[in-house]
N, C-alpha and C positions, 0 to 999 in steps of 0.2 A: 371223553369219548364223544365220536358223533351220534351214534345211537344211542339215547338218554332214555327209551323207555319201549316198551314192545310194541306201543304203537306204528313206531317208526318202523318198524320191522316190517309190519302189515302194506304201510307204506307201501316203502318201496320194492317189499314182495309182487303187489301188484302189479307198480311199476316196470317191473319183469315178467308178468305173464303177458301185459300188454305188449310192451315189445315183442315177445314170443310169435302172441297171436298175426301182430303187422306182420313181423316177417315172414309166417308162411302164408300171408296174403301174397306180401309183394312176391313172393316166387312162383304164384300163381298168374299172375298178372300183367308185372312187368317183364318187358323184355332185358335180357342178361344185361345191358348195360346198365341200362336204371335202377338194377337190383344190385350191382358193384357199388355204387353212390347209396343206395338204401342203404346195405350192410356197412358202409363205412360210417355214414352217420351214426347209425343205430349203436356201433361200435364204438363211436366217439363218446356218444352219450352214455353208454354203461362206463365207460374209461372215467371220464368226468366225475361218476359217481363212485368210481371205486378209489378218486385221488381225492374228493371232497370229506371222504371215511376214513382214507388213507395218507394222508397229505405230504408226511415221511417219503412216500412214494415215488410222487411227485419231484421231491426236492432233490431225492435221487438220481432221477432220471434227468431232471435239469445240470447239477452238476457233472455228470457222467457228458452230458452233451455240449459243454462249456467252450471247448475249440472250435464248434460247427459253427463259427463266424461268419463262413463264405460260400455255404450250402442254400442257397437262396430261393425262394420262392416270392411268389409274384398276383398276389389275391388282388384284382380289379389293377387299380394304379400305385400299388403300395409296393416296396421290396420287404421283406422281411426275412430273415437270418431263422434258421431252423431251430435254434438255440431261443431265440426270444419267442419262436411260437408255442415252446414249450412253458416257457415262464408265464407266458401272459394266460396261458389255460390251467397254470399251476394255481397261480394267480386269482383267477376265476371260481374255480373252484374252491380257494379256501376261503373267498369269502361267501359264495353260496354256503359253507358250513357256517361262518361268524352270523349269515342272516338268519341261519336255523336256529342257532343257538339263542339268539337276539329272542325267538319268538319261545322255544322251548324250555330255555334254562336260562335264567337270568343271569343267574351267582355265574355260572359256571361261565358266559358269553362273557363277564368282566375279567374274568381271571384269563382269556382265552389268547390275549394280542397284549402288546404295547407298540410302543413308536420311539425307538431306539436314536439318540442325538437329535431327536424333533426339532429343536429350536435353531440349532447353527444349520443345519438343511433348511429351513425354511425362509434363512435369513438368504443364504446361497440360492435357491428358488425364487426368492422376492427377487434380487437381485437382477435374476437372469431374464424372468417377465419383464422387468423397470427396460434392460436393455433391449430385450427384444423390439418392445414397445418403440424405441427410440433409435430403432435402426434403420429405418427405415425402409426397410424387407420385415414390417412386423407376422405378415402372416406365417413367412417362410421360418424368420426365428423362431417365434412360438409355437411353430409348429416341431420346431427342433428342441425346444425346451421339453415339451410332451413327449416326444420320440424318445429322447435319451434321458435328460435330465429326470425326471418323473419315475422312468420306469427304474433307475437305476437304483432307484431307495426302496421303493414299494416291491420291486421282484427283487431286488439280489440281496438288499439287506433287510427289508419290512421282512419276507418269509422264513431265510433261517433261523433270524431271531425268533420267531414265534413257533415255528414248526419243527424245531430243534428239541426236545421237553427232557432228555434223556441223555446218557450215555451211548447208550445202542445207537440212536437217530444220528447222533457225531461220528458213531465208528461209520454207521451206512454212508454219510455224506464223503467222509474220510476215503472210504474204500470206493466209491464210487470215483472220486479224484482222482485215485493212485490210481484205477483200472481205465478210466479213460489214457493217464497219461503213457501207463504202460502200450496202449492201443498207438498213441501218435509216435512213441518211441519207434516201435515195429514198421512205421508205415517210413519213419524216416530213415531206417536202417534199409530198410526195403527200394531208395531213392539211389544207393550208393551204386551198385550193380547199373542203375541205369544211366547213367553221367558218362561226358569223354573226357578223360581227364587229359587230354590233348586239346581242348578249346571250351573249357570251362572249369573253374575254380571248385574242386571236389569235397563239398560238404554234407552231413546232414541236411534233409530237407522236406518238406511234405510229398508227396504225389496226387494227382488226377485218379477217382478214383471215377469209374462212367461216365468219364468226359469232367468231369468239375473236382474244380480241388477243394472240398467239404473246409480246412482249415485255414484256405487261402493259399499261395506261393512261396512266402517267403520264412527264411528257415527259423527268424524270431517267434513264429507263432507254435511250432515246436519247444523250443528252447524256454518260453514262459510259461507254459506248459508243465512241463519238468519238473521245473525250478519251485514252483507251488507244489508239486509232488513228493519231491524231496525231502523237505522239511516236514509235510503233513505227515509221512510214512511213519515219521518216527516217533508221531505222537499216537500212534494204531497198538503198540503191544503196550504202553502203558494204559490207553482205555481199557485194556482187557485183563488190566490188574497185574501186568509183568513190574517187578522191582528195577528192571534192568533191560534196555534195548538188545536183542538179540542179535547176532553177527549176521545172520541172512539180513536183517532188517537192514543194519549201515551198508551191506553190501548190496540191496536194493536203491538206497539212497545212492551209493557211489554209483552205479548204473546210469539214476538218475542224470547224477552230476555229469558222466562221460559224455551220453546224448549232447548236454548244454554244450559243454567243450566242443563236440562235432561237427555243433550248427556254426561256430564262427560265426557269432552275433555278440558283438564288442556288450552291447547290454548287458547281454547273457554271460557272459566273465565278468562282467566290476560286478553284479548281482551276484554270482556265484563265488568271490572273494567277499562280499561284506558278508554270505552266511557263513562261511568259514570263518571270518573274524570272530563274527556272534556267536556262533556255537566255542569256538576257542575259551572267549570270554567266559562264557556262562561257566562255563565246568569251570574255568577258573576262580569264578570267585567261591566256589563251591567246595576249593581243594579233592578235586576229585583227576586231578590232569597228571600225568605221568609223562615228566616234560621229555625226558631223553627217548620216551617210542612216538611222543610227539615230532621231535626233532629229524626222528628216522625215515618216519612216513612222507614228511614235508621233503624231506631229501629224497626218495625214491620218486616222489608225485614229480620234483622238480626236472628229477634226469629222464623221467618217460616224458615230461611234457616238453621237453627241447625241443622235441619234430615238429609239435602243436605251437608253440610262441613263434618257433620261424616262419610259420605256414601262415601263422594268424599276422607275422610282420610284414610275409608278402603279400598279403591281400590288402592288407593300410598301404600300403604303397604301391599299388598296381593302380591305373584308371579308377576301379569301381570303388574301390575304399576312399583315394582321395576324392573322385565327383560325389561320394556320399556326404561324407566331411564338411567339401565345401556347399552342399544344397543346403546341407539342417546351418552351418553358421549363416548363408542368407536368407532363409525362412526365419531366422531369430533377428537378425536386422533389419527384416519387414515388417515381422512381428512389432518390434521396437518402434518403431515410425507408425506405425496404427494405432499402438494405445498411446504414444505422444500424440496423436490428432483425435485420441477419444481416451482422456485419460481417468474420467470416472466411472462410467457406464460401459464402455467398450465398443466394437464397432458392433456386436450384437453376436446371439449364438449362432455358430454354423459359418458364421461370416469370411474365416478364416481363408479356406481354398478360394470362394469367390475373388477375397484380395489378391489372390495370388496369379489369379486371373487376368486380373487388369494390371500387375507390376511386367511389363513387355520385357524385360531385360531376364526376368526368372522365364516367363513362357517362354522367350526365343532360345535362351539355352538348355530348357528341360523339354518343354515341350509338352507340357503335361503339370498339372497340380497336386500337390502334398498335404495330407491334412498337418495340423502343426507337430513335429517332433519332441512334445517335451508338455509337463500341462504350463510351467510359468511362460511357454507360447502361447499354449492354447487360453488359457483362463484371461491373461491378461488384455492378452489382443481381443478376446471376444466379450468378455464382460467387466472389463477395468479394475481399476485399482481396487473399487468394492467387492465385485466376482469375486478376485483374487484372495482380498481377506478373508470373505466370508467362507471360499473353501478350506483355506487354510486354520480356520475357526472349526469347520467340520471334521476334517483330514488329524487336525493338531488333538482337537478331543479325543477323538476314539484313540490315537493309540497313544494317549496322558493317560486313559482310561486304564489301557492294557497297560503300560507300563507300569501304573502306578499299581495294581493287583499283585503281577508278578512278580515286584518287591515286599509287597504285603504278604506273601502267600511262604514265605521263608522258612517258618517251622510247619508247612505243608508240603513239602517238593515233590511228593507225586500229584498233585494238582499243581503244581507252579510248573515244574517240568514238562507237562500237558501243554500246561497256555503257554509258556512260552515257546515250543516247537507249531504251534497255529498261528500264533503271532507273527511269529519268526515265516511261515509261509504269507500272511498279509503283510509284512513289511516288504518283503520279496517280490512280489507281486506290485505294489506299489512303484516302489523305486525303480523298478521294471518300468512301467506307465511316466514314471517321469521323467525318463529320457524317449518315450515311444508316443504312440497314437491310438492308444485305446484306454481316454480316459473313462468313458461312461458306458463301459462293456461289461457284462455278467462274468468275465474270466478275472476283471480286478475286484468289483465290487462284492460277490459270493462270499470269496473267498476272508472278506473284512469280513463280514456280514456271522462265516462261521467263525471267527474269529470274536466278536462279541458274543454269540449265542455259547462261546464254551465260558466265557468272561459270565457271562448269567448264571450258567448250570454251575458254577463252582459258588456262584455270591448265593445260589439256594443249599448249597451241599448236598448238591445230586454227582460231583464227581468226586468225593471223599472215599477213601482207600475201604469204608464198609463197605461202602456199594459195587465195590469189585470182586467177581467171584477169587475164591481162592484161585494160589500158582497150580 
C-alpha cells in the first residue's frame, strides 16, 4: 500500500485543505482565465496523487488510450502523442510512490518493482547509444534513443510488470483493452456510411474526430487494435474463475475478428490466420477439438468470405495494392544498401526516413518518406548487425520465457489457458510490427509487458484456480 501509516494520512489531509484554501483565493483574485489554468493544475496535481496511491489506475487509463497515436499536442517545441502523455505521468507518479516508499518502508520499497529482461535491453540500449554516437547526427539519434527507445521499457513494460500485483489489476488492464477496442471498432463502422464507393476502395477505417484523426488515417491502426483484443477477451471469463469460454465471449472475439477482415490490411489477415492456427493447435494438443464442427465452421467462414478474398484480390491488384507492394520491397533494398555501408553499428536511430530522403529515385516517385515497413528494416538499417541481435536477444527471451511456462503449466490449464490467450495477444501484436512501423509504440510493447506481468502472477500463484471466486 502507499499509505503505510496514519501519518501519511495527515499528510496529505493537509495537502488538500491547502489546495482547498488556494483555490477559493484564486477565485477571488484572479480573472476567469487564470483561474481555468489554476483549477487544471490544481486538478492535475490531486490526479497525480490519486495515480501515485492508485497506480492500477493509471495503467488503466493508459491502456484504454493506446490507439491515440496521432492525437498530438505540442508543449514548447516538442510533439507528443496523448497516449505517451499519459504514461510518462503514469510514470511519474509511481515513482513518486517508489521515492516514498524508499524513505518510509524499506522492506516493503524492495519488494515494490523489478526490471523485467534487464540485461538483453540494456545490451539493445548500449547498442543503440554506441550507434547513435557514430552517426553522426549524434544529437538527433540520442535524442531518438530517449524518445522511443527508453521510454519503451520503462512505461510500457517497466509498469505493468510492477503495477499489475493481482488478478483484478489484469482483468482492469484486460477490460480496458477490449473497451478501447470496442470504441475504435464503432468509430470504424461509423467510416463506412461516409465513403463513395464509386471513387474509393470501401473499407473499415478510422475517422476525424474535431478536425483530427486521434488514431491516425489509415485502417491498419484499427485492425491492430482488434487483433490484440480478440485474443485478450478470451482470457477475461477465465480471470473470473469461468471453466469454460462463454459463447457471447467467442462471439465478441469473432466481432473482433470481422472488423480486422474489414479494414483490408494484408497484415491484419496473415496475423489473423496465424491466431486461428494457434488457437486451432492449442486445443489440439489438448484433445479438446471436435474436428467435424471444426471442419463446418471453416466451410461456412470460407463461403461468406468469397466477397472478401475477391474484394481483398482487387485491391492487390488495383494501383494502390501494387504501388504499396512495390514502395515496402524498395524501402527493403535501401534498407539493404545502408546496413551494407554501416554493417555493425548502423547508420544510427531514427536515420531511417532521413535515408530515404536523399535516395532521389524513392523521393521522385513517392514524393514523400516512409518510416521502415518491417523492424529487420528498421533495426538493421539503423543500428546494424549488433542492434539487430541484441533485439532479437530481448524480443527471442520473453517470449522463450512465455513459451517455456505455458508448456510448464500442463497439469494447471486454467492458468496455462490464461497465459496463453495474453501471449497469444503479444505474439499478434508483434508480428503485426514486423511487417508495420510501430516498432517502439506503447500499442506493441504494453501489451508484452502484460503479457510477462501475467507470466509473474502465475510464477507467484496469485492466478491459481483458489484465488478465483466460485462459478
Amino acid at each position: 500500500m502507499f499509505f503505510v501509516n496514519n501519518q501519511t494520512y495527515v499528510i496529505f489531509t493537509k495537502i488538500a485543505l491547502i489546495g482547498t484554501i488556494l483555490l477559493f483565493i484564486g477565485t477571488l483574485i484572479l480573472p476567469w482565465q487564470n483561474l481555468l489554468i489554476f483549477l487544471a493544475g490544481l486538478s492535475a496535481i490531486g490526479f497525480f496523487i490519486f495515480i501515485a496511491r492508485y497506480p492500477q489506475w493509471g495503467l488503466y487509463l493508459l491502456a484504454f488510450s493506446l490507439p491515440a497515436t496521432s492525437w498530438f499536442f505540442y508543449p514548447g517545441n516538442f510533439k507528443i502523442p496523448f497516449v505517451d502523455i499519459i504514461g510518462i505521468f503514469v510514470f511519474c507518479a509511481f515513482c513518486s510512490r517508489l521515492i516514498y516508499l524508499s524513505r518510509a518502508n524499506i522492506s516493503q520499497f524492495k519488494k515494490e518493482f523489478n526490471f523485467p529482461v534487464l540485461l538483453p535491453y540494456l545490451a539493445f540500449l548500449t547498442v543503440a547509444f554506441l550507434s547513435a554516437l557514430y552517426s553522426g547526427r549524434a544529437e538527433e539519434s540520442t535524442w531518438y534513443v530517449v524518445r522511443w527507445i527508453v521510454m519503451f521499457y520503462f512505461i510500457y513494460i517497466f509498469l505493468p510488470v510492477n503495477i499489475i500485483r493481482d488478478k483484478k489489476h489484469l482483468q482492469g488492464v484486460i477490460v480496458s483493452i477490449v473497451l478501447s477496442a470496442l470504441a475504435v471498432s464503432l468509430m470504424g463502422l461509423a467510416s463506412l456510411p461516409q465513403q463513395d464507393s464509386n471513387n474509393e476502395f470501401v473499407r473499415i477505417k478510422p475517422i476525424a474526430i474535431a478536425g483530427i484523426y486521434p488514431i491516425e488515417e489509415n485502417q491498419k491502426h484499427i485492425s491492430e487494435t482488434v487483433l490484440t483484443a480478440l485474443a485478450l477477451v478470451l482470457a477475461w471469463p477465465l480471470l473470473s474463475g469461468k471453466r469454460k469460454i462463454p459463447t457471447k465471449i467467442w462471439a465478441l472475439s469473432a466481432f473482433f475478428a470481422l472488423i480486422a477482415l474489414g479494414s483490408f490490411a494484408r497484415t491484419a489477415w496473415i496475423v489473423l490466420a496465424l491466431q486461428a492456427c494457434l488457437i486451432i493447435i492449442y486445443y489440439y494438443c489438448h484433445d479438446r477439438i471436435n474436428w467435424q464442427k471444426i471442419a463446418a465452421i471453416i466451410l461456412i467462414l470460407l463461403t461468406i468470405s468469397l466477397p472478401a478474398f475477391w474484394y481483398m484480390t482487387k485491391l492487390q491488384t488495383s494501383s494502390t495494392g501494387i504501388g504499396s507492394t512495390e514502395s515496402r520491397w524498395l524501402m527493403t533494398v535501401i534498407g539493404f544498401q545502408g546496413w551494407q555501408e554501416h554493417f555493425w553499428l548502423g547508420m544510427g536511430p531514427g536515420r531511417f526516413e532521413p535515408m530515404l530522403e536523399t535516395n532521389i529515385y524513392f523521393f521522385a516517385k513517392y514524393g514523400r518518406t516512409f518510416d521502415a515497413h518491417g523492424i529487420l528494416q528498421k533495426i538493421s538499417t539503423e543500428t546494424g548487425i549488433l542492434g539487430l541481435a541484441a533485439f532479437f536477444w530481448l524480443s527471442g527471451l520473453i517470449f522463450c520465457k512465455l513459451g517455456a511456462l505455458i508448456f510448464k503449466l500442463k497439469q494447471r490449464r486454467q492458468e496455462q489457458e490464461i497465459l496463453f490467450y495474453v501471449s497469444l495477444a503479444a505474439v499478434s501484436i508483434f508480428m503485426f510490427e514486423f511487417f508495420d512501423t510501430f516498432y517502439y509504440k506503447g500499442k506493441l510493447w504494453l501489451i508484452v509487458g502484460v503479457a510477462l506481468a501475467a507470466a509473474k502472477l502465475i510464477n507467484e500463484g496469485k492466478l491459481a484456480p483458489k484465488n478465483y471466486a466460485s462459478n
